[in-house]
C-alpha distance (Angstrom), angle and dihedral (degrees) to the residues before:
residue distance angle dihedral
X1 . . .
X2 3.82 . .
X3 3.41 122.2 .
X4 4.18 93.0 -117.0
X5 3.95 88.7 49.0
X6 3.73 88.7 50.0
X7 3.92 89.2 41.6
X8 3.92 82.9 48.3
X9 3.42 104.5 51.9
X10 3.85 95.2 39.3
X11 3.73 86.3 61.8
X12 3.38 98.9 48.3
X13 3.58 88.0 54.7
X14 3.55 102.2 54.2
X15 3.59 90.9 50.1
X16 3.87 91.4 57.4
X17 3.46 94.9 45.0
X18 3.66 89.7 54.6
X19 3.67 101.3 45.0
X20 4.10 89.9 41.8
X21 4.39 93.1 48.4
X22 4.30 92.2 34.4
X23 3.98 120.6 19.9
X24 4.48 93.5 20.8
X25 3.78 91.8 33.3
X26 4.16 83.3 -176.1
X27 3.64 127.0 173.9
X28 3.52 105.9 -77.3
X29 4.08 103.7 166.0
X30 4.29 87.7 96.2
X31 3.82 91.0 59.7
X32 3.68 99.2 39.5
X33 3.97 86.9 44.8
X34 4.45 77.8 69.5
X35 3.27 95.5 53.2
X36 4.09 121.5 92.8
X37 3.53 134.2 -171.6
X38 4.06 143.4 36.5
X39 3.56 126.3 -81.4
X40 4.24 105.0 -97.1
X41 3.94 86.3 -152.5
X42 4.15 90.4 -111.5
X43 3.69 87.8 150.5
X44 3.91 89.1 -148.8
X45 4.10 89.2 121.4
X46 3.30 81.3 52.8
X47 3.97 97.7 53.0
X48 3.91 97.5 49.9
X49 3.81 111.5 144.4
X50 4.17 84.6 -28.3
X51 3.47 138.3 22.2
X52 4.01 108.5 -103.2
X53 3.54 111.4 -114.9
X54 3.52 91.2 -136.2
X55 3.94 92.3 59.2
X56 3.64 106.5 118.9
X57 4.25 132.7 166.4
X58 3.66 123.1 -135.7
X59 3.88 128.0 -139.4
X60 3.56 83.7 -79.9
X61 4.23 96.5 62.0
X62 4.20 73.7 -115.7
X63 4.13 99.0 147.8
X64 3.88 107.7 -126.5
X65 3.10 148.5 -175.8
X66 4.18 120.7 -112.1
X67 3.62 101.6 -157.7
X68 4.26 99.4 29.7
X69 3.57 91.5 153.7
X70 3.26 101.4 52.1
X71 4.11 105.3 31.5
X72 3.56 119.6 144.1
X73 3.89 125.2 -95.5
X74 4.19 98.9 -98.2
X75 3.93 83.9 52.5
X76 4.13 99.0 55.2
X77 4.18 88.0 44.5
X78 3.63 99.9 51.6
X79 2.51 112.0 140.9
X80 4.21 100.9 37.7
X81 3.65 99.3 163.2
X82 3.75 137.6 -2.2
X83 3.82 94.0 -96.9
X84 4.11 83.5 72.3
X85 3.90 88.4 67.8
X86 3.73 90.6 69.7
X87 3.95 90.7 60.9
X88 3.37 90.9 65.8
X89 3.99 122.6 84.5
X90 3.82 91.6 -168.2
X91 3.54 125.2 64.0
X92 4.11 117.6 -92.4
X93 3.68 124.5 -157.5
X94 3.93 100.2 -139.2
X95 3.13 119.8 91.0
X96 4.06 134.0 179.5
X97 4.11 134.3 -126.6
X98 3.96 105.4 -109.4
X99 3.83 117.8 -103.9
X100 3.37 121.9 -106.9
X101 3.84 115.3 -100.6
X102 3.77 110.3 -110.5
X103 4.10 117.4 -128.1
X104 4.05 101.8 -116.7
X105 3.52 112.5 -124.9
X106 3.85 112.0 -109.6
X107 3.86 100.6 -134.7
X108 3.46 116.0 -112.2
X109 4.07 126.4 -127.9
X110 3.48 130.3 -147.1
X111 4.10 113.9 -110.8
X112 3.42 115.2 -99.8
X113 3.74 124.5 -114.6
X114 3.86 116.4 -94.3
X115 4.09 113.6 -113.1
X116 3.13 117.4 -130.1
């Protein structure tokens, strides 16, 4: 993936997240109910398009996070859906249950006129 594409759809992201966890504030339980895992303290979600100022390490070289308790919406649902996992560059421990396939819809025709 180019670096623009990446740049592109990291953006886009971001901006969804945002609008979704501040300006939407929709019912998110039924996607985060999909998602598995802990967070393995990567800090990539926390390096998308910029590093977050509020990214800090511990004695450890752990990344965390400064104000945990109190982080904004977009930070506490990353990742919403799978498609967030290809943001990241580093590897993230959640992972989600695979959607079920949906039937494709056999096209329908138009009945033929009757002979006569």
């Amino acid at each position: 993936m180019s670096d623009w594409t990446q740049v592109s759809l990291q953006l886009r992201g971001k901006a969804r997240r945002f609008v979704q966890g501040s300006v939407l504030r929709e019912d998110t339980d039924s996607l985060l109910e999909k998602r598995s895992g802990e967070c393995n303290r990567c800090g990539a979600c926390c390096k998308i398009l910029f590093r977050c100022p509020f990214l800090g390490t511990d004695d450890e070289g752990q990344y965390t996070c400064r104000i945990y308790s109190m982080r904004f919406s977009q930070c506490r649902l990353f990742p919403l859906r799978a498609a967030d996992l290809r943001e990241l560059g580093e590897e993230c421990s959640y992972t989600f249950e695979a959607e079920p396939l949906r039937p494709t819809p056999t096209p329908t025709r138009a009945p033929e006129p009757a002979l006569e």
